[in-house]
N, C-alpha and C positions, 0 to 999 in steps of 0.2 A: 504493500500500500504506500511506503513512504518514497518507494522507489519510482512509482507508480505520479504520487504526486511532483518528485522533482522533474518528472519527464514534461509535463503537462506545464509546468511552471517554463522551464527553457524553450519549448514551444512556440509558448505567446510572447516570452521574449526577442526569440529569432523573428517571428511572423511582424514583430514593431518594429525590430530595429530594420526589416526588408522593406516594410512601406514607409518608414522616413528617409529611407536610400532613395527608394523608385521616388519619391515627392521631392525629394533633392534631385535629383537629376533632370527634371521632369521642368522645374521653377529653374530657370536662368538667369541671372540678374543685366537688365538694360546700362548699356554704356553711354553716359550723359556727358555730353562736349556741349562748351560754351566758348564761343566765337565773337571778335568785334567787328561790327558793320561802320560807323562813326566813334570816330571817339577817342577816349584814352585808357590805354590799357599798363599800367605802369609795375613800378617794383614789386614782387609781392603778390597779394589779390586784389590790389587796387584798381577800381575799375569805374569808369567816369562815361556817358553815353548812351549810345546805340548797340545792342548787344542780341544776339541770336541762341537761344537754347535747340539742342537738336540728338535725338538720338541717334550714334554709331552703330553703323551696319546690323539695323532691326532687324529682326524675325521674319521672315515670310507672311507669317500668320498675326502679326500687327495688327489690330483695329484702328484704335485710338490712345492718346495718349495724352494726360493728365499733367502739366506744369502748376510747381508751386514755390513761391518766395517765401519763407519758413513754412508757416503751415498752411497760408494764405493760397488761394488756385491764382495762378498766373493766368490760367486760358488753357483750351482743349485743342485738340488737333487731330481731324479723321484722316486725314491723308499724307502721305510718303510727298516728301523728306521726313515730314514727321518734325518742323522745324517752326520756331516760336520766336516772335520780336519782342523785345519791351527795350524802355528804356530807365534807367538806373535815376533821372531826376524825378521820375515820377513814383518813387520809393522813398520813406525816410532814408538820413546818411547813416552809418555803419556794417558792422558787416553784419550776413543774409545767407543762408543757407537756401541754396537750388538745389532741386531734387523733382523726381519724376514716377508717375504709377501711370504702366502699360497696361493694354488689354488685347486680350487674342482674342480671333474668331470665337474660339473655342470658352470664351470668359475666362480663360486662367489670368490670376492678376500676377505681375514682373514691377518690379521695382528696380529704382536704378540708385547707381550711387552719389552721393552729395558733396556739392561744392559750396566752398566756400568762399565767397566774392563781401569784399568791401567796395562799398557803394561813398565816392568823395566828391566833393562839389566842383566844376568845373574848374574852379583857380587851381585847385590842386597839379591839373593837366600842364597848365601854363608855369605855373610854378617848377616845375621837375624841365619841361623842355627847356626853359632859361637856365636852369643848372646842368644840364647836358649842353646845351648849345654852346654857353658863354664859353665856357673852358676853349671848347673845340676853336671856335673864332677866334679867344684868345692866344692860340695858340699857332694858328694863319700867319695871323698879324705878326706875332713874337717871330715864325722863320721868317718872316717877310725883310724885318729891319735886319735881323741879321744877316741874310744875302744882300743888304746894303750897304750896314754898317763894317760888318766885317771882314769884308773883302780891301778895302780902305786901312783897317787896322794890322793888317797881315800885311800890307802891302806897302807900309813905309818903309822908304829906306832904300826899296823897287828903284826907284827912278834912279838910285846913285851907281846902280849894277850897270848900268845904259852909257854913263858916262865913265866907265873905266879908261883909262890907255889901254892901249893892244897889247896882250901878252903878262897882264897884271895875275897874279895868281889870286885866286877867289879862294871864298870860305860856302862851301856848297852846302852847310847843316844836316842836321839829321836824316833832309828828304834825299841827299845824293845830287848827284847834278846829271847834265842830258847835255849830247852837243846836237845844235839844230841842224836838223838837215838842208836847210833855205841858206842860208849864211854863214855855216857851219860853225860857230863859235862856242863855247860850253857857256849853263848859264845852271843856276840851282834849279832844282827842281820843287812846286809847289807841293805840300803835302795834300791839301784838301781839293786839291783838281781829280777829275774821272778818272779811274782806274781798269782799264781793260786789258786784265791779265799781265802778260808782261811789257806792255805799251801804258802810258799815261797820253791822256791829250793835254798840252800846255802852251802856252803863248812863249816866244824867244823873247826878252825884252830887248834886244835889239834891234832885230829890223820888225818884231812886230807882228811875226805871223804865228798863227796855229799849226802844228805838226802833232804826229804820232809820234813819243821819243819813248826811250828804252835807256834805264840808269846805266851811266857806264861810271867803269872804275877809276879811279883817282889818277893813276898812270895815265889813261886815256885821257881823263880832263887833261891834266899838262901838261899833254903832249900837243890837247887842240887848242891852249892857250901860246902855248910858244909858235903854231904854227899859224896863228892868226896875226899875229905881228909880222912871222915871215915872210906872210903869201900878201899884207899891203902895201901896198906902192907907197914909195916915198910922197911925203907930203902932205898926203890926204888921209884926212881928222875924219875920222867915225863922228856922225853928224849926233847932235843931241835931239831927243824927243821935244815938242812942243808942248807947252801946258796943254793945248786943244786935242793934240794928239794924248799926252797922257791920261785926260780926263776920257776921250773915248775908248782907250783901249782898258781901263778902270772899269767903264759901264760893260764892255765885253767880257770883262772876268767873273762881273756878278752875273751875268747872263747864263754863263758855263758852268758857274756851280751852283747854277739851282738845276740843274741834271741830273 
């Protein structure tokens, strides 16, 4: 008999815990996305607007579906997308719990899962855009002066390379120096000019022009310093730049390193 009774007792246990499996599997739960049509949708769940509730890839067997802002109905919807407007000023501000009950053909009720959205007043929007934007502009403007200013500040001192005598041994710094290939003379090399592998683009300040040059070694420098004196004709002075000419070839430097 007692044996008799524990059989009877696991039975109805198995037979319970079988129809909450099949009722579980059976109840699916609705996947609720909330999308912004106007508006502002910011850090967080801050959300400021025109906004759309909608359920993701529904059931087949969908009827209707049931929107609500906490316990409040939003509005119904019989038909696919299955997708719902409101806007957030027409809510009191803070935050709001969205959620959703489906219905099948069949009447089984689905529920979906809940989000949560903070509802802010439209300053809010404007507020966060001016702290994103300022920096950004602030920061235009900041390379801007510096491809202005700085190119001028690196650049003293430039115009005295130009008026060397021929065959003066230079101090080429840390960037190495380049002999140009237009007038062949050696001249330092800039640090913060374009870098194309093993070629830099740089200006000669001598005769002024743009070339592809390639560091060369210190022997080579003064070898092309003593051969630039060699190779000029008696007499004739390596002509000096003109304030007009150096102030334009200054606005060509800022040009080239903002590349």
């Amino acid at each position: 008999m007692k044996k008799l009774s524990i059989t009877v007792i696991l039975f109805f246990a198995l037979t319970l815990l079988t129809a909450n499996y099949a009722s579980a599997q059976t109840t699916s739960e609705l996947q609720l996305g909330l999308s912004r049509d106007f508006g502002y949708g910011g850090f967080g769940n801050d959300i400021q607007g025109l906004f759309s509730v909608k359920i993701k890839n529904p059931p087949q067997n969908l009827s209707r579906v049931e929107y609500y802002i906490d316990s409040a109905l939003l509005g119904e919807v019989t038909q696919s997308p299955f997708s719902l407007q409101f806007n957030t000023d027409s809510y009191p501000l803070g935050n709001h719990t969205l959620s959703a009950i489906g219905y099948t053909t069949d009447g089984t009720e689905l529920r979906s899962n809940n989000i949560q959205a903070n509802f802010v007043p439209a300053s809010a929007g404007s507020g966060m855009i001016v702290k994103v934007v300022v920096p950004i502009v602030g920061l235009v403007v900041l390379m801007m002066v510096l491809a202005l200013v700085l190119p001028t500040l690196l650049n003293r001192g430039k115009g005295k390379i130009s008026a060397l005598p021929l065959g003066t041994p230079r101090n080429y710094g840390i960037g190495g120096g380049a002999i140009c290939p237009k007038c062949g003379r050696p001249f330092p090399l800039r640090l913060w000019f374009l870098n194309l592998g093993f070629k830099k683009i740089d200006r000669c300040p001598y005769c002024g022009k743009w070339s592809f040059v390639s560091p060369r070694s210190l022997p080579e420098l003064r070898a092309a310093e003593a051969a630039e004196l060699a190779n000029a004709q008696p007499g004739v002075m390596v002509p000096e730049e003109s304030e007009a000419d150096k102030l334009k070839k200054e606005m060509e430097d800022s040009r080239y390193q903002n590349m």
